[in-house]
N, C-alpha and C positions, 0 to 999 in steps of 0.2 A: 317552459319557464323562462324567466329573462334573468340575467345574471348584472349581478352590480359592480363595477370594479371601482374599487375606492381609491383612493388618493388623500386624505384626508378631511375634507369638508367636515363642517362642523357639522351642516344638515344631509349627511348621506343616507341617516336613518329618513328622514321623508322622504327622502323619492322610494326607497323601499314600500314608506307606509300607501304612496301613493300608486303605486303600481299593484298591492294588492286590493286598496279599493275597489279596482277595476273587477276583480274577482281571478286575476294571476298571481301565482305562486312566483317568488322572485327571492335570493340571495344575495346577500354582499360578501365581496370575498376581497381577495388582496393582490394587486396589483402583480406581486411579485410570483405568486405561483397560478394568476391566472389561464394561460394558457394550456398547462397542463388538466385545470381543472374542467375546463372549457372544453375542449380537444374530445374530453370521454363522455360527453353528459349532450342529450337532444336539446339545447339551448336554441332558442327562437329567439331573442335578442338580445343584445347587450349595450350596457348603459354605463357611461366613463364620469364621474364623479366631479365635482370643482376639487381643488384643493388651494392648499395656503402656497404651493412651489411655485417657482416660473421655469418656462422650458429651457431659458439662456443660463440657469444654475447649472455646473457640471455634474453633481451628484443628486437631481432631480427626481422623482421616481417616475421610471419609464414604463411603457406596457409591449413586451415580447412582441414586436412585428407578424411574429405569425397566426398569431389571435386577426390582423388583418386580409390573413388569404385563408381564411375558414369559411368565409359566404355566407356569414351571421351579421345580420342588420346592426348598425349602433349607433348610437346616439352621446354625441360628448355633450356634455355641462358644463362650460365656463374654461376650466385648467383643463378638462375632459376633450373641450374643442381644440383649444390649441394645441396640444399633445396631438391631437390627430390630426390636424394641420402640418404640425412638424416632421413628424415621423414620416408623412405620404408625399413629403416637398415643398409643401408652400414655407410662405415666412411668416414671422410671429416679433414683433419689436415690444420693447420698453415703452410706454406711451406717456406723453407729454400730460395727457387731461385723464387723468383714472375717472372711472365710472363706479360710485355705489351709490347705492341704493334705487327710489322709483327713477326707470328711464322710459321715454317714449321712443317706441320703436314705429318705422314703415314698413308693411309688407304689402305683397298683394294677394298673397291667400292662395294664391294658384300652386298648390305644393300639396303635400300628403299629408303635412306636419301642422300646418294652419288648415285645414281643409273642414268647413263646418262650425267657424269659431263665432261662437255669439258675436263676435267684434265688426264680423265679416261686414262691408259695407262704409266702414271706418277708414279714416287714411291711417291711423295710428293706434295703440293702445301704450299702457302702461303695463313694465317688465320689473325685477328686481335686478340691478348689477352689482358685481362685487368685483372689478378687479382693474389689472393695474399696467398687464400687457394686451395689446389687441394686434387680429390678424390682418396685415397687411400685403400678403400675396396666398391664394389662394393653389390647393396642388389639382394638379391637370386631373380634368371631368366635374372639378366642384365649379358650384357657380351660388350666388348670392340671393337669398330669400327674403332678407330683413337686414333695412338699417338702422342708425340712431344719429343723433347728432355726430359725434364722436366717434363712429366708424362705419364703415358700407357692408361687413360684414357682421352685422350682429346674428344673424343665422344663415346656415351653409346647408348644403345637398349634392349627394352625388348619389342620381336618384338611378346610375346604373348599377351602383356598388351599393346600394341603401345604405349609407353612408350619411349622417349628419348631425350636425353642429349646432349649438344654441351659448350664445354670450354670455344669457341671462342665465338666471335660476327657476324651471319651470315652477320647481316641487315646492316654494315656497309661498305662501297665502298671499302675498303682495302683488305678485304677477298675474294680472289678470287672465283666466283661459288657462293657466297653467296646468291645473290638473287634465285640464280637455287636451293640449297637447302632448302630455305622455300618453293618453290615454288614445292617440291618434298615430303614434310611436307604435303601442303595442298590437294594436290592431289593422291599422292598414297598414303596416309599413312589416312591422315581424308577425302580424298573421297569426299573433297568439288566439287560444281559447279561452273563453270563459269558464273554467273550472275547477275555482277554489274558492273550497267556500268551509264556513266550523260544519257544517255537517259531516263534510266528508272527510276530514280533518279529527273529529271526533272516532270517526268509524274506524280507519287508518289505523292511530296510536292503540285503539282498543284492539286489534287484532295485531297487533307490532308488541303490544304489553302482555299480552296470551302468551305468543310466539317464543318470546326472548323467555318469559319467568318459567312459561311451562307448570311444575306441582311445586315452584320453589317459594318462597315466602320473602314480601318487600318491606321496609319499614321507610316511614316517612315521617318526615319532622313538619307538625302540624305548628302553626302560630295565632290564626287566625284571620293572615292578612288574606287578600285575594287569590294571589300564586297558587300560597301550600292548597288553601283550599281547594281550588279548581284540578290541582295535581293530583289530592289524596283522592276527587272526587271521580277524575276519568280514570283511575287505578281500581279504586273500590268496585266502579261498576265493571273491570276487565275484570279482576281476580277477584273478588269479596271477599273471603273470608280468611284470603291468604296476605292479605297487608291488615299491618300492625299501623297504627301513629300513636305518634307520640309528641306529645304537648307541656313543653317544661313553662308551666307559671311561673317567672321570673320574679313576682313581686313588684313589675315593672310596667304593667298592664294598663289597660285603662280600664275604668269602673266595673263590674260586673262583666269585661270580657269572657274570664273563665267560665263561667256560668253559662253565658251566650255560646260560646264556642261545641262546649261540652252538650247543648241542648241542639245545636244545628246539627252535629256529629249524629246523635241518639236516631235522627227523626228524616234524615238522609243516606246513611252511611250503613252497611251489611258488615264494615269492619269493626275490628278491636282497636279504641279507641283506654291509650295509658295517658292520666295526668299527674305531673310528678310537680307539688310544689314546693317549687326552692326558694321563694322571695326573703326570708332569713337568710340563706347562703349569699345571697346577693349583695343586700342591704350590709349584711358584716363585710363580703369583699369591698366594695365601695365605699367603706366607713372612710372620713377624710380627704376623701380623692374630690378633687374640684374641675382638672384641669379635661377638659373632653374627648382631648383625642386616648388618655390613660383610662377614661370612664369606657369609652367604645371597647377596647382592647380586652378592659380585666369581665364586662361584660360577654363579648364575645366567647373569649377563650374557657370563661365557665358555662356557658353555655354548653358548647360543644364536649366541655368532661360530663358534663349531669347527662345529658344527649348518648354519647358512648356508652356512659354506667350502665344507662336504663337501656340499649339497645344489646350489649353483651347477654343481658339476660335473655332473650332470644337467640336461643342458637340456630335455631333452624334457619333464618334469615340469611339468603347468599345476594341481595338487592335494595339500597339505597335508592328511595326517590326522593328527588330538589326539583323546589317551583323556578326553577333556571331560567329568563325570558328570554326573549334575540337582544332586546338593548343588554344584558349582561351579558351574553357573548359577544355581542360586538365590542361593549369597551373592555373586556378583561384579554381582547387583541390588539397589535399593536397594528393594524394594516398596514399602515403608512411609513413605519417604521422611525415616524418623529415622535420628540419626548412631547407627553406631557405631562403638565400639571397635577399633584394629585391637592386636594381641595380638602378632604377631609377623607376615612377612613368608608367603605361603601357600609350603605345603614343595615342589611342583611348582616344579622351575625348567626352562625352555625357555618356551614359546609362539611366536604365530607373530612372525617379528620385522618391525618397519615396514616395511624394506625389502625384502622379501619378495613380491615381485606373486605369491601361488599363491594358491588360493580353498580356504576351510579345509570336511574333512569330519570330522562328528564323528560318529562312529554309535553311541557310547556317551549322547548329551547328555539323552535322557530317561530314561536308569535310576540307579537305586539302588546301591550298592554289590553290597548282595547281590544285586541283579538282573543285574549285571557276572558278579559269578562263579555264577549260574547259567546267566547265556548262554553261558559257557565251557564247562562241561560239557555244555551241550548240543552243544556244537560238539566232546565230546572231548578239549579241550585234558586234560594231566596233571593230576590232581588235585593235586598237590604245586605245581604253578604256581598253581592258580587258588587255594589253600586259605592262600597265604602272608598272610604279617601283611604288615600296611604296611611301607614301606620310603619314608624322607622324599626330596624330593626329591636335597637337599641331601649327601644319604648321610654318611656318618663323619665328614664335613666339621662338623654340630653334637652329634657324636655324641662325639668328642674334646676335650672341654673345653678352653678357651685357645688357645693357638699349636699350628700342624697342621706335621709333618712326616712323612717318608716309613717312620721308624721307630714315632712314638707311633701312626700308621696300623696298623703292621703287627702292634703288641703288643694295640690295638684288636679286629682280625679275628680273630687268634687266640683272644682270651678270647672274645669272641662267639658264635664258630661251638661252643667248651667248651658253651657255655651252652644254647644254640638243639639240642645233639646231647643234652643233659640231658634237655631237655625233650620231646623227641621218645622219647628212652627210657621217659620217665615216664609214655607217652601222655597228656600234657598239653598238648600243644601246641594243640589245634581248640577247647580249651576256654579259649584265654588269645586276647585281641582281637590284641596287641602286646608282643611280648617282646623288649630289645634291653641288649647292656652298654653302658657310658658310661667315657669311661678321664678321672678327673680331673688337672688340672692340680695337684695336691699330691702332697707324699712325708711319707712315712712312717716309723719306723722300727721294723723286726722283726728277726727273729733265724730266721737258715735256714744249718742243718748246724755250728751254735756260733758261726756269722758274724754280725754287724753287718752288716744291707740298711738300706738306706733309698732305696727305690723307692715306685710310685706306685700308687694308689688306685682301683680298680675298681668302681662303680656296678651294681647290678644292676636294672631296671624289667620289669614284667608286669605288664599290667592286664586286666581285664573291661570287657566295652564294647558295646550293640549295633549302636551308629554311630558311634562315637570322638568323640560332644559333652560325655557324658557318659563317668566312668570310676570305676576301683576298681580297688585293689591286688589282685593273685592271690595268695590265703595259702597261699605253699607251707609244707609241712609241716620243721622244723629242720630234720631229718634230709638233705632235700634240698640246703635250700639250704649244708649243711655240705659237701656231696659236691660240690657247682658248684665251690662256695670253694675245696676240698683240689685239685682237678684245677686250677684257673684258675694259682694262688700255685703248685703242683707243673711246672706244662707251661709256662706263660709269663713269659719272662723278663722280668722289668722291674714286674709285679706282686706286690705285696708281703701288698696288703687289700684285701678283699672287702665290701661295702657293699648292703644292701638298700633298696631306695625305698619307705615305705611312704605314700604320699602320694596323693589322690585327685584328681579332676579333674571341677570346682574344690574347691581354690584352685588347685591346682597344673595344669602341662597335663602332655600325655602323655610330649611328647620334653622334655630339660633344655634343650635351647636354639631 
């Protein structure tokens, strides 16, 4: 396996994603207790992260020296290079000319790390930069493989220590060959194998789920989105008839979810499937409440009481399963041990609740999103299930702009499901990340059948995305979005105007609230 030591970066989930491409098994862990982690575990390479530090800060985050006399290949990234510059002797300065973004670099390819690159033949190609100090003494046995304008060492090797260094950002789509040279990292250089893959991944968790539950009984909190499903799915087939889920209709759904969910359950699933609808309990908690981050909240926290009530009634149950991915373990850690930001509340509402003595299993916690929904196809699930956009925790609940009731829901679903059936016409749908309408708390006033309306404001959002950190408006063509509009204003009552988002992320995020 190759291990990932973080630093911060904003993109340290890709080179993860990019490393299991290849078909290895790879982790991110934290700078601070790597060596310990490292020391115990057969690790074939490691891989030093960019981050936002520079190495002349006194309280910079360091990497334990001795993870250097372990005889494990590595490969620094940007903050990743210079750190290993620093640490083994060379120097590292403040530079005059920062480099971001496309840079063209010189190599000659005569290396392990270029070795085979479409580029080969080229004096140059194009890299992504991001940063603001560069190496300008290199430490004894490294010698230089790549330059740029801007500096002679844009890539290092010390091909006695397999040791080396890259300025750029392999793992990021801009740099051309990038994925080919991690992927020339983990095989010629650390000598990994090829063998990880959802099959065997599948097989693993199901005898790991045997093992651990044994004749004991799991309950799982179904929603519909992809996670739970795929969770309750490799569970069902480990233990069948010893996992319960449990599926609380919030009232906050979209159109005939429940129906759909409860019919996928029936016609896949060996378990006992409970649905408990609370949409009245909701809708009266929520009476009033406008403001989003108090809508998340009083939604969540009832969640998880309806969730407890209806789990208590199961005693026999000593095992909570959660669709837990790796990006929610990695941001619910702090690696790098800098603040950040919080943005808005995360859109999953449940978890396990404190009072809850069950012992939680997550069989999703080391993949990827897309590695989710190909474990699902390997398992069969419907395409149509595992193929959906997100779907927030919080449902129509921030999807409603302002004060929520049981009618602005219902004119909500409606124009939605118009929109979601457009798109699916259009065969458009596999190529948009997330597509949802938003019904504003404004009115309007139009003119329908020589009448005076003044009804309320419909949102439309679709973006592109390959892991929803990043986004982009989907440009539908007029034509289209005039035919959403004419069905949405023609079929639902209480819509008057239709609204496109053409907004990216950032500045903007995905959902309006």
């Amino acid at each position: 396996m190759i291990y990932i030591i973080d630093f911060g970066s904003q993109v340290t989930q890709l080179i993860a994603r990019r490393v299991r491409e290849q078909g290895v098994y790879c982790e991110i862990i934290s700078h601070k207790n790597a060596f310990k982690v490292i020391a115990k575990s057969e690790t074939k390479g490691i891989i030093l992260s960019g981050g936002p530090a520079s190495v002349h800060v006194s309280n910079t985050p360091k990497l334990d020296k001795r993870v250097y006399n372990l005889g494990i290949p590595i490969l620094g990234i940007c903050y990743g290079m210079q750190l290993l510059v620093s640490q083994l002797g060379g120097r590292v300065n403040i530079s005059s000319k920062r480099e971001f973004g496309k840079t063209l670099i010189k190599t000659n390819y005569k290396n392990s790390l270029f070795r085979s690159l479409k580029q080969k033949g080229k004096k140059s190609f194009n890299v992504w930069m991001s940063h603001g100090d560069k190496v300008v003494k290199l430490p004894k046995g490294f010698k230089s493989i790549a330059s740029s304008y801007n500096t002679k060492y844009a890539a290092i090797e010390n091909v006695e220590q397999k040791f080396y260094g890259l300025q750029f950002h392999p793992e990021v789509v801009h740099t051309v060959d990038g994925s080919k040279i991690i992927k020339n990292f983990i095989f010629k250089i650390a000598k990994c194998k090829k063998n990880w893959s959802m099959k065997d991944h599948f097989q693993t968790q199901k005898r790991l789920i045997k093992d651990i539950v044994g004749s004991n009984h799991v309950i799982c909190g179904l929603s519909g989105g992809v996670d739970s499903t795929v969770t309750a799915a490799i569970i069902s087939k480990a233990i069948g008839k010893q996992l319960t889920c449990i599926y609380v209709d919030t009232g906050l759904m979209r159109l005939n979810e429940t129906k759909e969910v409860s019919s996928l359950f029936k016609s896949h699933f060996k378990s006992k499937l409970i649905i408990k609808n609370s949409g009245k309990e909701f809708i009266k908690a929520l009476k009033n409440v406008s403001e989003p981050e108090k809508k998340r909240k009083i939604i969540g926290n009832l969640f998880i009481k309806i969730f407890d009530r209806e789990a208590k009634k199961i005693s026999k149950a000593k095992y909570l399963a959660q669709g837990t991915i790796y990006p929610d373990v990695i941001e619910s850690q702090s690696f790098h041990g800098g603040p950040s930001s919080v943005i808005k509340s995360h859109h999953n509402v449940g978890g396990l609740p404190k009072k809850m003595k069950l012992k939680l299993i997550e069989p999703l916690r080391e993949l990827f999103k897309d590695e989710v929904r190909n474990l699902g196809l390997e398992m069969k699930l419907p395409a149509k299930f595992i193929n959906r956009h997100p779907f927030p925790g919080p449902g129509l609940g921030i999807r409603v702009i302002g004060k929520i009731d049981e009618k602005r829901i219902s004119i909500l679903q409606k124009a939605d499901q118009i929109y979601i059936e457009e798109i699916h016409k259009a065969h458009l749908y596999d190529k948009i990340w997330q597509a949802f309408a938003v019904l504003m708390p404004v009115k309007t006033v139009g003119v329908m059948g020589d009448h005076r309306s003044y009804e309320q404001v419909c949102g439309l959002r679709a973006v592109t995305s390959l892991d929803g950190m990043t986004a982009d408006f989907y440009p539908f063509s007029g034509e289209f979005l005039s035919r959403v509009s004419t069905r949405i204003i023609n079929e639902v009552k209480g819509i008057n105007r239709v609204v496109y988002d053409t907004t990216s992320k950032p500045p903007g995020t995905i959902e309006w609230e």
